[in-house]
C-alpha positions as CSV (number, residue, x, y, z in Angstrom):
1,X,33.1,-7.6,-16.7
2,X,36.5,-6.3,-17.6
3,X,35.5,-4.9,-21.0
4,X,32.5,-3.5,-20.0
5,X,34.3,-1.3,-17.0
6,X,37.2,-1.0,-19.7
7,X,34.4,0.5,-22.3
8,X,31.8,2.6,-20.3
9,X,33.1,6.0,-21.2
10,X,32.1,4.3,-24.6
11,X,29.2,3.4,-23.4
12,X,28.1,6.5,-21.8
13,X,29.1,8.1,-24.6
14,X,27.0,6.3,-26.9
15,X,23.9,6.5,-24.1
16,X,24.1,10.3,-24.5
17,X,24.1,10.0,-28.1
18,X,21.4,7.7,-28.1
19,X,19.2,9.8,-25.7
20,X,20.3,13.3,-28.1
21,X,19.4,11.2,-31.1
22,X,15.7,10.6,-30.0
23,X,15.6,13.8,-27.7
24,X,11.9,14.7,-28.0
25,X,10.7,11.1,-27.9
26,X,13.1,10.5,-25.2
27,X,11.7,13.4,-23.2
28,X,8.1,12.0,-23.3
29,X,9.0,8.9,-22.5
30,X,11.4,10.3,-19.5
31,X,8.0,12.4,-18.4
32,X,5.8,9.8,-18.8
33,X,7.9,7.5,-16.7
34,X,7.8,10.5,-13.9
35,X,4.3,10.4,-14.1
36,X,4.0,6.5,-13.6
37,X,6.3,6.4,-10.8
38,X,4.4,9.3,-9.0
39,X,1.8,7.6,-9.4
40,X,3.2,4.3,-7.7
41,X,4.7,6.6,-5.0
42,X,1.0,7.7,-4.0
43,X,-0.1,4.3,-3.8
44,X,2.7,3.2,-1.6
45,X,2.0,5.8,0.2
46,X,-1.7,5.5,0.2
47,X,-1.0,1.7,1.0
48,X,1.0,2.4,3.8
49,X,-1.2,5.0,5.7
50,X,-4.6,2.7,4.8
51,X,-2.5,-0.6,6.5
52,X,-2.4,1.9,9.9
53,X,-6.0,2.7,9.8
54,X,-6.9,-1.0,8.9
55,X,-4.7,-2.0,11.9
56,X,-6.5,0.5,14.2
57,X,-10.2,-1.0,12.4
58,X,-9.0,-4.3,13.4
59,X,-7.8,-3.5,16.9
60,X,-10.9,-1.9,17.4
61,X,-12.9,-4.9,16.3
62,X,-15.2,-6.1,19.0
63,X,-18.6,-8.1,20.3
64,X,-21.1,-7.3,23.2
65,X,-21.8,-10.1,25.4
66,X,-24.7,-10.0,27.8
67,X,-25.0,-12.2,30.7
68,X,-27.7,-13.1,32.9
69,X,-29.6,-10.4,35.0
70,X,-29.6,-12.8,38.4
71,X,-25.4,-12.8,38.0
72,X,-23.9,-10.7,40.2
73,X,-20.5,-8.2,39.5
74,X,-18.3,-11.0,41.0
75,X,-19.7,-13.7,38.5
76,X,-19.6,-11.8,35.6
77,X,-15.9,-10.9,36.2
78,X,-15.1,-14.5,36.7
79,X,-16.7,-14.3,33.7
80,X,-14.2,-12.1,32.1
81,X,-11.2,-14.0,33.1
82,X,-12.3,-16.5,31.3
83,X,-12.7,-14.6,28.4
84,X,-9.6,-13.2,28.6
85,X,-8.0,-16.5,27.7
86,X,-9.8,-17.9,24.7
87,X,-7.6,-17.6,21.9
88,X,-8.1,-14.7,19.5
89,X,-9.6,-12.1,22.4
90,X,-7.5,-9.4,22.9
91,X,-9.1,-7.7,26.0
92,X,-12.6,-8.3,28.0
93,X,-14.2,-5.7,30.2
94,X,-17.5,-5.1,32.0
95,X,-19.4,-1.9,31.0
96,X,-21.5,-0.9,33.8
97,X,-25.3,0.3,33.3
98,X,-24.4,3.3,34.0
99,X,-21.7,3.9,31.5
100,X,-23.7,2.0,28.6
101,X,-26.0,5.3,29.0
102,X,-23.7,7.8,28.8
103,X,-22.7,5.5,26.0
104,X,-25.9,6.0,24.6
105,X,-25.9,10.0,25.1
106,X,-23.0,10.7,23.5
107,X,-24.0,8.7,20.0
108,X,-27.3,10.3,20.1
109,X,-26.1,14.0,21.0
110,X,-28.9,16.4,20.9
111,X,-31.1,13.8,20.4
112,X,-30.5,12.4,23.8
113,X,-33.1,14.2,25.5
114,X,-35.5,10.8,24.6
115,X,-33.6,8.8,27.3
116,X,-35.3,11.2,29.8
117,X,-38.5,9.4,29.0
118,X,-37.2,6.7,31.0
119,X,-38.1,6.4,34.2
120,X,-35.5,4.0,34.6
121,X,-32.1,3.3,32.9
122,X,-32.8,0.8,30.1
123,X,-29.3,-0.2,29.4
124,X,-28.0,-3.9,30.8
125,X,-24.1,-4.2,31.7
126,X,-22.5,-6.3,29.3
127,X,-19.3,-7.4,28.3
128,X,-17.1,-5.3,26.0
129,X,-14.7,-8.0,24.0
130,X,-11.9,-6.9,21.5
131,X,-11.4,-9.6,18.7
132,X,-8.9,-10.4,16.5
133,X,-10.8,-10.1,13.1
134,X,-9.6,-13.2,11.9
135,X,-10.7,-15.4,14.5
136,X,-14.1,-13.6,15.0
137,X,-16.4,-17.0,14.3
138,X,-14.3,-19.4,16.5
139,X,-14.4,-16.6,19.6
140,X,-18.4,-15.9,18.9
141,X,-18.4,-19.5,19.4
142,X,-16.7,-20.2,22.2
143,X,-17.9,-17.3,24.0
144,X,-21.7,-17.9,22.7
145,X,-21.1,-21.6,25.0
146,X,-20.2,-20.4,28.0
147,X,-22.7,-20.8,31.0
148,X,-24.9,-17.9,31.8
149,X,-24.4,-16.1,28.6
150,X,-27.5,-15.1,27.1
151,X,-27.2,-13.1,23.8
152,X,-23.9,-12.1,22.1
153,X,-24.1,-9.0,19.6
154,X,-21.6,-10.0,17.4
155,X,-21.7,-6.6,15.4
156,X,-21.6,-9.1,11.9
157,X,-22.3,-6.4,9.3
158,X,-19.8,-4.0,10.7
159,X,-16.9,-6.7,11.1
160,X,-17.6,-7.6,7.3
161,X,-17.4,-4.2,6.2
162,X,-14.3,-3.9,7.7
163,X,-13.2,-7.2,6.0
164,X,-14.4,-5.6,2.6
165,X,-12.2,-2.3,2.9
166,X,-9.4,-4.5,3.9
167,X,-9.8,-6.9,0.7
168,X,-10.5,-3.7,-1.5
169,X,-7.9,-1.4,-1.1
170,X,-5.2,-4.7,-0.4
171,X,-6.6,-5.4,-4.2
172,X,-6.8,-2.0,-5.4
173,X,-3.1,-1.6,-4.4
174,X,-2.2,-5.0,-6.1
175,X,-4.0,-3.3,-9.5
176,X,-2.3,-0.3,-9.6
177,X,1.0,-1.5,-8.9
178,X,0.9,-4.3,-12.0
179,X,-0.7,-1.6,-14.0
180,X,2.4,0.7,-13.2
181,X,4.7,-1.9,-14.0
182,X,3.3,-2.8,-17.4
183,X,3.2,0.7,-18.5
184,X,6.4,1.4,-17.3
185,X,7.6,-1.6,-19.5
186,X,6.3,-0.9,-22.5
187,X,7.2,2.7,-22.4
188,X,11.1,1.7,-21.7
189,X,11.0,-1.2,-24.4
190,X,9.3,1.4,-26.8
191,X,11.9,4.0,-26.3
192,X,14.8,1.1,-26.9
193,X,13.2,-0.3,-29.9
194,X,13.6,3.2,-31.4
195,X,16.6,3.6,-30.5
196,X,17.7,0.9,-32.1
197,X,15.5,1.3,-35.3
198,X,17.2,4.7,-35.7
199,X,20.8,3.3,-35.1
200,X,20.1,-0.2,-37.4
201,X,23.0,1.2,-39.9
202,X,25.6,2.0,-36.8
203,X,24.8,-1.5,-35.0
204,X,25.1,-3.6,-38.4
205,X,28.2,-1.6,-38.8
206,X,29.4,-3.0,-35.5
207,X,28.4,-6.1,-35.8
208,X,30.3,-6.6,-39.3
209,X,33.5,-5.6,-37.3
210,X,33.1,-8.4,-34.8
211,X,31.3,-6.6,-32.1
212,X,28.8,-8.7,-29.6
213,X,25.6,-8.4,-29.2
214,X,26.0,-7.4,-25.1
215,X,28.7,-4.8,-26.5
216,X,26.0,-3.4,-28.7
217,X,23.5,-3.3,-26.6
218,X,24.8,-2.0,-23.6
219,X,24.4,1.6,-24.2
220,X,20.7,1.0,-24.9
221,X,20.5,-0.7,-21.1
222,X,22.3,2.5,-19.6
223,X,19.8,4.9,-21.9
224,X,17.2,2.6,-20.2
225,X,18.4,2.6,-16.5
226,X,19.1,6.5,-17.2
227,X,16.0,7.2,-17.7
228,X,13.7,5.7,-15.1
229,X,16.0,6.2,-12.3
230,X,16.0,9.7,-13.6
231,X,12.2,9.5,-13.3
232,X,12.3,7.8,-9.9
233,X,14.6,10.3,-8.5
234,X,12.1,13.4,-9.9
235,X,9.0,11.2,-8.3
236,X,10.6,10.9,-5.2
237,X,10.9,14.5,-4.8
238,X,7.4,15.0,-5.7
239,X,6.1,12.7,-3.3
240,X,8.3,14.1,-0.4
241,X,6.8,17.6,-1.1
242,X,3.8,15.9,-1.7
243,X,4.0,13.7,2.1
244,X,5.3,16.5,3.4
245,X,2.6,19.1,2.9
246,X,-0.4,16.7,3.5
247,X,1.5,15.7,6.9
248,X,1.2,19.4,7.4
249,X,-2.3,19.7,6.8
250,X,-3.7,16.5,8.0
251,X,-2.4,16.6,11.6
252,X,-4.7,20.1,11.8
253,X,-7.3,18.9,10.3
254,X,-8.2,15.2,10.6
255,X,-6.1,13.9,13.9
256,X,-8.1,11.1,14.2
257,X,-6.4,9.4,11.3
258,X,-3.4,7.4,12.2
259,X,-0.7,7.9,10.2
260,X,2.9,6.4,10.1
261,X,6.1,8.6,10.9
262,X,6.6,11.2,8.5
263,X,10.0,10.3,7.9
264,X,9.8,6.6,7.9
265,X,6.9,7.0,5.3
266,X,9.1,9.3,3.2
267,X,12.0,6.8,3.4
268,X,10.0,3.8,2.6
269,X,8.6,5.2,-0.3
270,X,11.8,6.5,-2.1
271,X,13.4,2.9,-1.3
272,X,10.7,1.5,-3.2
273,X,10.4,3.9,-5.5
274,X,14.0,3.7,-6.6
275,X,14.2,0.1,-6.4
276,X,11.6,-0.7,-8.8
277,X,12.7,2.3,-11.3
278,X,15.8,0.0,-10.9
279,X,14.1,-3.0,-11.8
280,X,12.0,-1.7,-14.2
281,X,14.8,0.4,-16.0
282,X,16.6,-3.2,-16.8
283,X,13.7,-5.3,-17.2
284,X,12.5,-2.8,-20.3
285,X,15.6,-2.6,-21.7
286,X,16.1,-6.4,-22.0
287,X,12.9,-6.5,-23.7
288,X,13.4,-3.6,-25.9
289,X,17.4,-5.5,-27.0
290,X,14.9,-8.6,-27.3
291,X,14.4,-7.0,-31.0
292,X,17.4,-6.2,-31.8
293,X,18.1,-8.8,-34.2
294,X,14.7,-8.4,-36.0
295,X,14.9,-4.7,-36.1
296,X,18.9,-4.0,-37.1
297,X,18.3,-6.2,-40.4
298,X,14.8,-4.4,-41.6
């Protein structure tokens, strides 16, 4: 640790040379290394806002239970309080006739006008239950059993939907991410084994006086680290205009969407964003020196 902190003007020194050396292959490297980590930015980002609206798609999950017409109000909220305390029901209500029609109006908008040819209102009262998703089938069950219950719409295509967008985009975000990380590695170890291709004559030089393989390839690990925290600094700022502006735009023109606080999205995504550059920056690197052996004596 001593000679390293003792050496790293040298070091630096020799990253600079290293990056000069290789400058145009170093840029497009540098760039595409921007690019990637943009990319990983929006899908943190996109990941984060879609966890909201799949939080709000689960709280919103729900079955319509419909009880017996010779119940009365008092039975069917004794009903309810039974409800209430089976596991995985997160709220029970009744839902009058009269509100199930103006239920009924507002979905069918102009359209409405058929629920005139009524003479009477053809809407029951039921009961309105919010589920946990996860423990829809034991609650369908449970509440399917109790006494006076006749028919339960458990709203089964809708709730697996749901279940499908969840398990897509948790799947598309696990995709992208390894794909990000594999490019990014291969782009890094790239740039290294080049770098040390074009030095071979330097580093057997070094190595004949005495000097260690660590030693040698040290300034490759800063060149390395340089560059993708360089590129994760550039993406950040990109995706914190980027945030920024669609925050701007989004609370005008879609309000229904539920998204996170502006800045603890922004912060989130930088942390991660610099951390993995991080990462990534030493994990290429140490595959790039793997070579360094088979590439100095070619």
């Amino acid at each position: 640790m001593k000679n390293i902190i003792f050496n790293l003007g040298y070091f630096i020194r020799e990253a600079r040379r290293n990056i000069r050396l290789n400058l145009v292959s170093n840029i497009f490297s540098f760039i595409g290394t921007v690019l990637i980590l943009f990319i990983l930015a929006l899908v943190i980002s996109g990941w984060s806002i879609s966890e909201r609206f799949i939080q709000m798609l689960k709280e919103e999950a729900e079955i319509s239970a419909y009880y017996n017409e010779n119940l009365d109000t008092f039975d069917a909220l004794s009903m309810i309080e039974y409800i209430n305390t089976i596991d995985g029901v997160t709220d029970a209500r009744l839902v009058g006739e009269e509100e199930a029609y103006a239920r009924m109006e507002s979905i069918l908008g102009e359209e409405a006008k058929i629920l005139e040819l009524y003479e009477e209102n053809p809407f029951k009262a039921y009961i309105e239950i919010g589920i946990e998703l996860e423990k829809r089938d034991a609650v369908l069950e449970k509440v399917s059993a109790i006494d006076g219950i006749e028919y339960v719409r458990d709203n089964r295509e809708v709730l697996e939907r749901v279940e499908g967008i969840i398990r897509g985009l948790k799947t598309l975000g696990v995709l992208v991410m390894a794909a990000v990380g594999i490019a990014s590695l291969v782009i890094i170890s790239h740039m290294i084994r080049q770098g040390i291709y074009n030095n071979r004559e330097q580093i057997n030089t070094l190595r004949f006086l005495g000097a260690s393989d660590p030693f040698i390839g040290f300034p490759y690990l800063i060149t390395g680290l340089l560059t993708t925290v360089g590129g994760g600094l550039l993406a950040s700022a990109f995706i914190t205009a980027v945030i920024n502006t669609g925050y701007g735009r989004m609370s005008g023109t879609l309000p229904f969407i539920p998204l996170p606080p502006r800045n603890e999205l922004v912060l989130l995504v930088v942390i991660v964003i610099m951390a993995v550059s991080i990462f990534l920056g030493i994990l290429g690197s140490l595959f790039g020196l793997s070579s360094i052996k088979s590439r100095v004596n070619s």
